[in-house]
N, C-alpha and C positions, 0 to 999 in steps of 0.2 A: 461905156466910158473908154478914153483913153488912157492907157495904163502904161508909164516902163519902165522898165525896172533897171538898175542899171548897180553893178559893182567895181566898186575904186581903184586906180589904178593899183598895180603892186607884181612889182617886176620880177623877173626869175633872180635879180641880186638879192632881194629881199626872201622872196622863199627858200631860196636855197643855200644864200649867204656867200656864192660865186661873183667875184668881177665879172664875168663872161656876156655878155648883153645878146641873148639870141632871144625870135619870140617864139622858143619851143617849151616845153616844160608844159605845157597848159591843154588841158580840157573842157569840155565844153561843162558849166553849173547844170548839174541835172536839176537839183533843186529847185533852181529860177525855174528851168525847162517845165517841171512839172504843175506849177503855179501856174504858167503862162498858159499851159495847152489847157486847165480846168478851166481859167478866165475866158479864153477863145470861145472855146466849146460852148458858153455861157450867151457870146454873142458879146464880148466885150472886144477891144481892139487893144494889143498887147504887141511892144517891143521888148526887145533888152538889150542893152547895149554893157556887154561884160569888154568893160577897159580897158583891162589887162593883157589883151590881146591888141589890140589898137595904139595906133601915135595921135589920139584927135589932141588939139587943142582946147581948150575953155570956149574960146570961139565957137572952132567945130563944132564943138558939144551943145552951145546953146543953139545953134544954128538948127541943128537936127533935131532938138527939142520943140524949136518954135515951128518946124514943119509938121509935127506932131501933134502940136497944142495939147499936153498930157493934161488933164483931168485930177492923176494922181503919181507923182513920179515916188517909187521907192526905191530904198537903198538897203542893199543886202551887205549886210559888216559881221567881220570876225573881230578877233581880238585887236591883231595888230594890224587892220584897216580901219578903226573907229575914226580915228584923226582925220585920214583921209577922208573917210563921207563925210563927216562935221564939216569940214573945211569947202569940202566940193558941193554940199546943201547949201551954205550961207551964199558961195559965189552964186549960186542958182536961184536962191528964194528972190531977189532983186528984180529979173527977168520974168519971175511966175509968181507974182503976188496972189495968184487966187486958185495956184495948185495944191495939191493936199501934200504934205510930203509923212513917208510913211518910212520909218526903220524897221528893220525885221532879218533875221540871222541868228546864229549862234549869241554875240554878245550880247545882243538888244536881248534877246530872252533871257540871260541869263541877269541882268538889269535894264529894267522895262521902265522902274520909277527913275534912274538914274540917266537912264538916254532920252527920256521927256525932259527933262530939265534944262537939256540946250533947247534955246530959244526958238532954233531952225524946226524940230521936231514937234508935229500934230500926233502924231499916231504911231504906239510901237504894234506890232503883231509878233505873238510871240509863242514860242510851239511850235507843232505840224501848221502849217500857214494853208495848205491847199482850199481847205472848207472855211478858216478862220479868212482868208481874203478875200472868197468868194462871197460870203456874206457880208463884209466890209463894203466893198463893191458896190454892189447892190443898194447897201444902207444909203453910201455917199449920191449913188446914184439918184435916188427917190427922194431924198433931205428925209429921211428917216433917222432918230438917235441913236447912238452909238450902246447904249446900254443894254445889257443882255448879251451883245454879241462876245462869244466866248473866247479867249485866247488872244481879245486886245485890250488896248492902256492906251488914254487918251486926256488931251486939253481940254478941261470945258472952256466953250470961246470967251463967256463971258467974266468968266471968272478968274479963267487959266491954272484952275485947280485940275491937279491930277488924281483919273479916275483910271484904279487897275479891274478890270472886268473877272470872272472867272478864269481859269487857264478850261483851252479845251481837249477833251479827252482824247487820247491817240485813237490813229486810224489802223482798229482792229485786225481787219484785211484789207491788205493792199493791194490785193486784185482787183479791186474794185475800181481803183485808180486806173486812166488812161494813159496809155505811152506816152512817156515823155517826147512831145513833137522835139524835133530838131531844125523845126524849120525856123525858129528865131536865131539862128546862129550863120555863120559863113564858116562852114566847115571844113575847109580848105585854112582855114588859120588855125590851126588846132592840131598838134603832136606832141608826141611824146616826147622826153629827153633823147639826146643818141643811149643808142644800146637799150632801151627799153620798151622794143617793138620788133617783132620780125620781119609782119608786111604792110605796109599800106595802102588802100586807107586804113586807118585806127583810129576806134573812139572805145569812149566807159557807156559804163552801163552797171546797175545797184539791182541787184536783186532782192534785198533785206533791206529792213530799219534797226537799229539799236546792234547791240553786238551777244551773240552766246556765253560769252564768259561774261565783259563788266565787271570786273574786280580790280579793275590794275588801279593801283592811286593816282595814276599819271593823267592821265585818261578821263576826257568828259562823258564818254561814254558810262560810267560808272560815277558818275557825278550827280550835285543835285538835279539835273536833267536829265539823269539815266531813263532812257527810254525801253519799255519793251521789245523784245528781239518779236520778227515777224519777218516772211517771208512768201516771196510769190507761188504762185505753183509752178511746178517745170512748165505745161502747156504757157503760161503767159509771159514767164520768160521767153521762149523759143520763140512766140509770136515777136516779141521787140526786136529778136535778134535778126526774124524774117523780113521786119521792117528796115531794120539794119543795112541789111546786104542788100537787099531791092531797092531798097530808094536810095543809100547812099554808096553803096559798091564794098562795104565797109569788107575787109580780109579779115582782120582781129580788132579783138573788144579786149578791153582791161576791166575788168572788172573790180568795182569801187568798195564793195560790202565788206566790214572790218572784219570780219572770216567768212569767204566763199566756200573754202571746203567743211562741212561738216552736213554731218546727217548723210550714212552712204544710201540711204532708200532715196532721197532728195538725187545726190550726184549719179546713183546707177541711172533712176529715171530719165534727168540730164542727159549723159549719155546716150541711150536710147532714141531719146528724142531727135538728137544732133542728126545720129546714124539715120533714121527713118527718115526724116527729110534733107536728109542729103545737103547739110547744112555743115561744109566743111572749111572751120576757119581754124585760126589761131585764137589762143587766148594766153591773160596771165591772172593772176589774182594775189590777196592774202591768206594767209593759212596759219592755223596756230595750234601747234606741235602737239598739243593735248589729245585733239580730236581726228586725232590721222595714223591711220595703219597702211601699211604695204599698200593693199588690196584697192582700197582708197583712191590712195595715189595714182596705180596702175589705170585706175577706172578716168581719173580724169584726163592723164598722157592720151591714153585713147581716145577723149575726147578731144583733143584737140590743146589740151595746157600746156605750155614752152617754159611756163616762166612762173617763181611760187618765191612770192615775197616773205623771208618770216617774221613778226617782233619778235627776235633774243632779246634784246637791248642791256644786257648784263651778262660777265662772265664770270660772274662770282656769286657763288647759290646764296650767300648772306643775303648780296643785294637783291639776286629774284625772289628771295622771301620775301625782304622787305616792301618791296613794290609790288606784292601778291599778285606775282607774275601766274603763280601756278604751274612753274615748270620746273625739272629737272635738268642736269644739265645733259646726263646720260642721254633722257629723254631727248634732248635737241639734239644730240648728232648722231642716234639711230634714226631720226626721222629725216635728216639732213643726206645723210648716207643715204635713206633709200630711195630720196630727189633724185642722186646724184646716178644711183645706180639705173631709174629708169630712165636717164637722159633729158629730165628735168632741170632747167638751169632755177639756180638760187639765192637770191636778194635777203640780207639780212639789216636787222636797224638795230643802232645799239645807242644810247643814252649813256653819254658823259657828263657827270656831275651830280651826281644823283645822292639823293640823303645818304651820309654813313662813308662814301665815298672819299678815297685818297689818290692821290698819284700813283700809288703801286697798284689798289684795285681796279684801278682805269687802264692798267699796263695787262694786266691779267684780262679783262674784258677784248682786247684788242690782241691779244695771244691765242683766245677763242677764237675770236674770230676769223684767224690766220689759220688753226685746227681742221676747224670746219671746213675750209677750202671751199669757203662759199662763192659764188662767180662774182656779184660785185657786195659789198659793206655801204651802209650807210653811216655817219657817224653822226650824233645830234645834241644839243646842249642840252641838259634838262631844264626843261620851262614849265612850270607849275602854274597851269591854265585855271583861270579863275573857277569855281565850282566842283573842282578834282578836292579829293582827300588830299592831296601832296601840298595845295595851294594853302588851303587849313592849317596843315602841321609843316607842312617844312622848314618853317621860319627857327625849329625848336633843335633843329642841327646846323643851320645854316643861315644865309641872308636872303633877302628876295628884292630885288627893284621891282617897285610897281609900276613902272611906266609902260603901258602898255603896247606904245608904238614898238618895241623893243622887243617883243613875243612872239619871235620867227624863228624856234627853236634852232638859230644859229647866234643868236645871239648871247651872251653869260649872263643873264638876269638872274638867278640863284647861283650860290656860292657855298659848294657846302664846307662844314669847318676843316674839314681836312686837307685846302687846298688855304695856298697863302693869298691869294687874290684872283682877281676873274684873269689878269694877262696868262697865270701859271693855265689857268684852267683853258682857256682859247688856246695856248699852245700844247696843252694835249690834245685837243680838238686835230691841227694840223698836224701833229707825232702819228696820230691813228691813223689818216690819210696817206701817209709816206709810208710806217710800215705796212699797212694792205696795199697799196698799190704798189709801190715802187720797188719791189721781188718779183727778181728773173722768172719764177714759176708762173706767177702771176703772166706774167708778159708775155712766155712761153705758149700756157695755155690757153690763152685769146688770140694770139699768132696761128696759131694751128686753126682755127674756125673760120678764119679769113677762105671767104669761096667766091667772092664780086667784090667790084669797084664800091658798091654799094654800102659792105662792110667794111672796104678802107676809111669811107667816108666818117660812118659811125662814129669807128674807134678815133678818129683824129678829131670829132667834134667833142667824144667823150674826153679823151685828154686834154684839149681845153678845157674843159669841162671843171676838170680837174686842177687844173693850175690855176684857172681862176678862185679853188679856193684856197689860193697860198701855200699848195703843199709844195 
């Protein structure tokens, strides 16, 4: 069959909540990647055309469709791209009266009966999709019924009653799974933000599914969709990563796993590996303060790590209790400290507006984070994603807009009682931003790293960067 999949436009203003119009910020969907290479593999014929990287037109877009003659076109949606695919299906169902059209992503799984309900929508998949589409596939292929196939929700034609199938069980090991090909992509459209890369080329890469902790309330990962943690072995990671560099020339990987370091038997081995085949890149990842000693640390620098994102997102231990963050604060800036000391650079995210929260604990969170002396801050509105415990209860401190389109965690859609309105709250948002950046020290010690034209460039994209978000 002809299969493509394709996701909605959604610009770096919308993700990141910057005026700044660049097409950086973006990576390549491993997720799509690894649906497509199972399809392939199968003997099916598989595009993807990910949007968000692209200027097509409606035109363009159909244009490329009808040289395609897709079979079955899906659309992969988050929360705050629903609108968008609805909207970008109906323009399309016109043109392909007798393609299947298929939702599947995060939202659609998380309401499967509620995304069949738009008229544009045949088919949700919803889950792990790899085996759940491959067998869809096939179904549609043969004019075989839909029933039994596990992990989808569909239209009976005649009826247009909605039928939810089983959900299907996770994929125990994901060894088993094949490299996410990259060849559906143009890889040359695909970077980092400035300052969040050393060398290029750069791309991601997921070594796990689900997350080791899952407890945070914020968090789908710990949500009604909380998946089991699972990880590859070292040898099938290093094999991606040999795919990596040989066929795309790749210098550093960013790796996407919502905590890469943990387990040091996992990262010694890692390491090991790296060394033995003389597999010497950059990388960055996430880390979370819990699961990390000295030794740890030291194991992955050697491996090649530059760069170690943390979630803080609170500097007030009330509120990381309350968000059963699971941390300390002690804890975060001895493990901060010993980034710093092995010459580890460090990326922190912090959550503005968060249940329980005031103006003065928002001032205290962002005093942290100036403490810490961490190399860049993130700052992010709290957005209480559908399926999270926060989304459930948060309404019983605060307000919530359900609008969805709006769930770009830059946006104020919860309000907790402690703030007089969402303007007070967005301009703490840009307060955070001016105090971390806008300090001499700050300035200072990114001045001093400057060694190429190359890093002028960076930092002058990063401070646009910046001022596109109003600070």
């Amino acid at each position: 069959m002809n299969i493509v999949f394709i996701t909605p436009p959604y610009g770096i203003e919308e993700r990141y909540g910057t005026k700044m119009r660049i097409k950086k910020g973006f990576l390549p969907p491993l997720g799509l990647a690894l649906i497509a290479t199972v399809l392939k593999e199968a003997g099916h014929n598989v595009k993807i055309l990910d949007l968000p990287v692209y200027d097509y037109t409606l035109g363009d877009l159909k244009n490329i469709l009808k040289s395609f003659n897709p079979d079955i076109i899906a659309f992969s949606a988050i929360t705050p791209t629903m609108t968008k695919a609805f909207q970008l299906a109906e323009h399309l169902r016109g043109e392909f009266p007798d393609t299947t059209f298929v939702f599947g992503g995060l939202h659609p799984s998380l309401f499967p009966h509620d995304t069949l309900k738009h008229p544009v929508v045949d088919i949700v998949v919803f889950g792990e999709a790899e085996y759940t589409f491959l067998e869809l596939a096939g179904a549609l292929e043969k004019g075989k019924p839909l029933a039994g196939i596990k992990g989808v929700a569909y239209k009976e034609r005649k009826s247009n009653k909605i039928v939810m199938n089983q959900p299907r069980p996770i994929i125990k090991d994901i060894n088993e799974l094949p490299i996410a090909s990259r060849e559906f992509f143009d890889m040359e459209r695909y970077a980092p933000l400035p300052n969040q890369y050393k060398a290029l080329p750069v791309t991601n890469m997921v070594t796990g599914r689900g997350c080791p902790y899952g407890k945070c309330t914020f968090c789908f990962e710990a949500g009604d969709l909380k998946p089991v943690w699972r990880r590859m072995s070292v040898d099938r990671a290093v094999e991606e990563i040999r795919y990596l560099v040989d066929d795309y020339k790749v210098k550093e990987i960013s790796f996407w796993d919502d905590v890469f370091l943990v387990g040091a038997l996992w990262i010694k081995e890692f390491h090991d590996a790296l060394k033995r085949e003389k597999l010497d890149i950059y990388w960055s990842c996430y880390g979370y303060a819990n699961y990390l000693t000295y030794d740890l640390l030291k194991l992955a620098r050697d491996a090649g790590c530059w760069n170690i994102f943390y979630g803080i997102e609170a500097g007030n231990q009330k509120l990381l209790d309350a968000i059963k963050k699971g941390l300390k604060k002690e804890q975060i800036k001895k493990v901060v400290k010993w980034t710093h000391d092995l010459g580890i650079e460090s990326r922190g995210s912090f959550i503005l507006g968060l249940p329980g929260e005031t103006p003065e604990l928002a001032r205290e969170t962002v005093d942290f984070a100036i403490e810490l002396d961490l190399d860049y801050a993130q700052f992010t509105l709290n957005t209480p994603f559908p399926s999270t415990e926060m989304w459930k209860t948060g309404s019983q401190q605060g307000t919530l807009d359900a609008n969805f389109d709006k769930y770009s965690v830059h946006n104020a859609v919860y309000l907790p009682n402690g703030y007089k309105n969402k303007e007070e709250l967005e301009q703490m948002r840009r307060y955070a931003y001016r105090r971390f950046y806008l300090r001499p020290s700050f300035a200072w010690k990114h001045i001093r790293r400057i060694k190429s034209f190359e890093d002028i460039k960076k930092y002058i994209a990063g401070a646009k960067f910046l001022m596109g978000l109003g600070i």
